[in-house]
N, C-alpha and C positions, 0 to 999 in steps of 0.2 A: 671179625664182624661185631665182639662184641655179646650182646643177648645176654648178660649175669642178670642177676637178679628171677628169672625164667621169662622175662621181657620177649614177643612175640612180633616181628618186627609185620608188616603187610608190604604188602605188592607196589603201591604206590609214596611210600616213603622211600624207598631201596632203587624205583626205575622211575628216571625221569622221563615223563612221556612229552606230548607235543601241549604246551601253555593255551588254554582256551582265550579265549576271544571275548573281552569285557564288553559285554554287550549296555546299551543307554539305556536310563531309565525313561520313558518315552515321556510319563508326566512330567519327571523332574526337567527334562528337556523341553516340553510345551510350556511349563510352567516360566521357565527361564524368558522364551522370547517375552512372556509379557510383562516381564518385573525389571529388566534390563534393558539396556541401549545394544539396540544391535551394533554399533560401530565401535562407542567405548568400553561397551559392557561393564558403564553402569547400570546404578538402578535408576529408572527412571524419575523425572520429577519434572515439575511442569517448567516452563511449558514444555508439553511433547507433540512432535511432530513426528508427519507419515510421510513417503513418497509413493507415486505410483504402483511400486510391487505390493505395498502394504505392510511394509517395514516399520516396527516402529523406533522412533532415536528420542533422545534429546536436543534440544535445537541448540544449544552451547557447542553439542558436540559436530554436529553441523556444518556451523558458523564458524568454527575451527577448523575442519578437513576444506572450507569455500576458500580462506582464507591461505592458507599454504596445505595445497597438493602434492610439495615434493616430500614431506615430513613422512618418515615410518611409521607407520601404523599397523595395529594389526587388521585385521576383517579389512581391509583395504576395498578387496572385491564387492564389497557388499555393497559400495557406495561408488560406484562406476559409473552409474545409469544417471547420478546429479549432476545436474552442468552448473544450476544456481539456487536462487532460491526462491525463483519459481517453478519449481520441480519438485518440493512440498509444500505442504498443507500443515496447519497446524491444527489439530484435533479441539476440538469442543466438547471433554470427557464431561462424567457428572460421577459424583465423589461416590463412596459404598461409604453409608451410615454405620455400619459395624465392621469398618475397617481401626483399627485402634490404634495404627501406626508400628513402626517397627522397633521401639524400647516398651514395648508395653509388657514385654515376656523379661526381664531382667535380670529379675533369682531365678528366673525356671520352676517356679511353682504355680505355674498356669498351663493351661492347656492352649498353645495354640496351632491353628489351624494354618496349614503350607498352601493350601487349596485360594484361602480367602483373598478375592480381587483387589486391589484399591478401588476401580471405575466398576461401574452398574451400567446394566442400559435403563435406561431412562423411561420405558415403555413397559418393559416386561418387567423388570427389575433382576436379570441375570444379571451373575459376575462376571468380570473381564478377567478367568483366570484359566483359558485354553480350551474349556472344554466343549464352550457352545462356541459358535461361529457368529462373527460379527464383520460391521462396515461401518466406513463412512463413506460421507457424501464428499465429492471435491467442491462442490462449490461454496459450503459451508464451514465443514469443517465437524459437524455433528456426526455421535458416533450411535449406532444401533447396533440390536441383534439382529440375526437373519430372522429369527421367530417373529422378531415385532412385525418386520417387514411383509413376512408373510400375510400374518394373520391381519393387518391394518396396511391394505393395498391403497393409496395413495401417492399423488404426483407431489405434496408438500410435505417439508421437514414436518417431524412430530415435535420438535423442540425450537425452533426460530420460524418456523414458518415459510423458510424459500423453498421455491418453484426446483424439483430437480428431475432429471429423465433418470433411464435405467441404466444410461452410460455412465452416470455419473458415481455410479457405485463400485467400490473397492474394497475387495476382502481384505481385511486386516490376517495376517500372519498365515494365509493358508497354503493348502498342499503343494508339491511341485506341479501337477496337473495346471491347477489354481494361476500359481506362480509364472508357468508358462504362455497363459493367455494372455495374464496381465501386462507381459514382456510386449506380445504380439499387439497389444492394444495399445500401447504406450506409441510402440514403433512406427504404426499406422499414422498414430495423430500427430505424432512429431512431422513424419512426410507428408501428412497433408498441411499440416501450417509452414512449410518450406515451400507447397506448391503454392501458397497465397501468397507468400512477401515478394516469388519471383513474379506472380503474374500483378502487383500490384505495382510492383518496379518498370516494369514494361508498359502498362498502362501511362504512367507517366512520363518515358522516353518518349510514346507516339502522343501523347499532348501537348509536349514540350517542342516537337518538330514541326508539326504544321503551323504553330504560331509564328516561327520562324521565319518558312517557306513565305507566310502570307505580309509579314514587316518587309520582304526582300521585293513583292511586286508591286506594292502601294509606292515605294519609291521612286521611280523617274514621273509618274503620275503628278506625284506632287510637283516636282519639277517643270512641270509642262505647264503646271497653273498657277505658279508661282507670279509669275508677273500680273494677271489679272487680280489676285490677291489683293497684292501692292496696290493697287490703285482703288481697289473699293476700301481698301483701311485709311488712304490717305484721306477721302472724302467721309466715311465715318470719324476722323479725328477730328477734322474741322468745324462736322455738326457737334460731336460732342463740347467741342470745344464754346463752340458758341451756347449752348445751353448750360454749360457748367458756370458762365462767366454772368449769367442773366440769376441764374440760382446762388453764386456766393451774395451778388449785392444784396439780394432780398435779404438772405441770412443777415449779411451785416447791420442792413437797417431795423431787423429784426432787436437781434442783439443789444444796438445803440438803444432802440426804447426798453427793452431791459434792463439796462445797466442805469438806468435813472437815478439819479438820490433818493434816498427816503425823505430826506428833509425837507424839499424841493414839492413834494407831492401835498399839495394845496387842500384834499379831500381827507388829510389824514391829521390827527388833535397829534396836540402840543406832549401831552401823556405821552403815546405811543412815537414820538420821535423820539420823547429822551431814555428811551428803551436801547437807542444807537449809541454806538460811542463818538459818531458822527455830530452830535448834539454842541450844543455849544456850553450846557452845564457840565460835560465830560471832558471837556479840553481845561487844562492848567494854565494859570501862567508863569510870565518867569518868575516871583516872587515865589511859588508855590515848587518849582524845580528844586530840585537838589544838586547839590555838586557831588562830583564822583568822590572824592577825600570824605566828604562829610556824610552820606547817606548812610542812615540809619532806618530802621526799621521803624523806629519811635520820631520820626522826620516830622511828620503829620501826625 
């Protein structure tokens, strides 16, 4: 065995017993969903989007799993529930003023803090760094604490100003509890907007049919009066005919004294005719013509 020196060996060096169980550090784990892509597990960076459960990703990372679904990935499950990308939202965060970025600790001669959020809520001025509970709204995209919400009960964003219900609110990263209703809420609205497109579909199969029905008995109708037609068109063409042929003359006679010469107009000076080129100061003669060969510019 050993023992020289008068070395004292214990009980747990000498018998291997049964290896415990590494248990998580729960912050460092809370901590994680906020600073990371639940799907690529990166670190977040804008723009960041939510879906329904209140996940939150990267929209890169996204717009890559929409794009090819057969690819391996890991967290695969996590992103089951997106069909496209209207199935998220893209968050309206607001920055934390004494966030200093993540080279700001470089020699390690700084103290910094693991806790500190990048986003604020915007109301209260909590960090987005696991501890308090937060949301946003779907139809905006703005994100809140649950405290603001509380304490400042209104139907408008605190930060853009739209109109939103109580439905419209989503917890960001919470419990399985949490996780589960927003499952059962997602699953409801999905069936209820499958019950609108089929009953909107049906709506216009039965408007599309009685138009039908009703083109199919107007026709022998017309048929039957077709001949009396004929005969009251023939005598409308012959009136029209006679009044079209009484209204061109007019026009033409019309026209004729329009087209008059100006020169020719006895009431008008000798000045304002030779404004025409009709005049008789504006016409050339042959003497004053040029030959094709010879025309120059300098001619006249």
């Amino acid at each position: 065995m050993g023992c020289d020196g008068g070395t004292i060996p214990k009980r747990h060096e000498l018998v291997k017993g049964p290896k415990k169980v590494e248990k998580v550090d729960r912050n460092a784990e809370r901590a994680a969903k906020w600073k990371y892509c639940a799907l690529s597990q990166e670190k977040l960076r804008r723009p960041i989007v939510s879906c329904e459960m209140g996940r939150l990703y990267n929209k890169d990372a996204i717009i890559e799993y929409l794009l090819d679904k057969t690819a391996d990935r890991p967290n695969m499950e996590v992103v089951t529930h997106i069909r496209g990308i209207k199935d998220i939202k893209e968050l309206n965060l607001t920055d934390n003023p004494e966030w200093a970025g993540e080279r700001s600790n470089t020699k390690g001669d700084v103290y910094e803090d693991l806790h500190c959020g990048m986003f604020i809520c915007p109301v209260v001025g909590l960090e987005m760094n696991g501890k308090h509970r937060f949301c946003y709204l779907q139809t905006c995209g703005c994100v809140f604490s649950d405290r603001a919400l509380k304490e400042i009960k209104t139907d408008i964003c605190h930060k853009c100003g739209d109109l939103f219900k109580d439905e419209d609110l989503v917890v960001l990263n919470g419990t399985k509890e949490e996780g589960e209703k927003l499952r059962e809420k997602m699953e409801q609205k999905r069936a209820k907007a499958k019950t609108k497109k089929s009953k909107k579909s049906k709506a216009a199969e039965t408007v599309a049919t009685p138009s039908e029905s009703k083109d199919d008995t107007k026709g022998p109708e017309v048929d039957g009066t077709e001949s009396s037609r004929q005969t009251d068109g023939e005598s409308s063409q012959s009136d029209v005919a006679g009044t079209s042929s009484s209204t061109e003359g007019s026009k033409l006679s019309k026209s004729a004294a329009s087209k008059r010469s100006v020169q020719e107009m006895t009431e008008k000076s000798e000045v304002f005719k030779s404004l025409f080129t009709t005049h008789s100061s504006a016409k050339r003669t042959k003497a004053q013509t040029s030959n094709w060969v010879t025309h120059t510019p300098y001619h006249f």
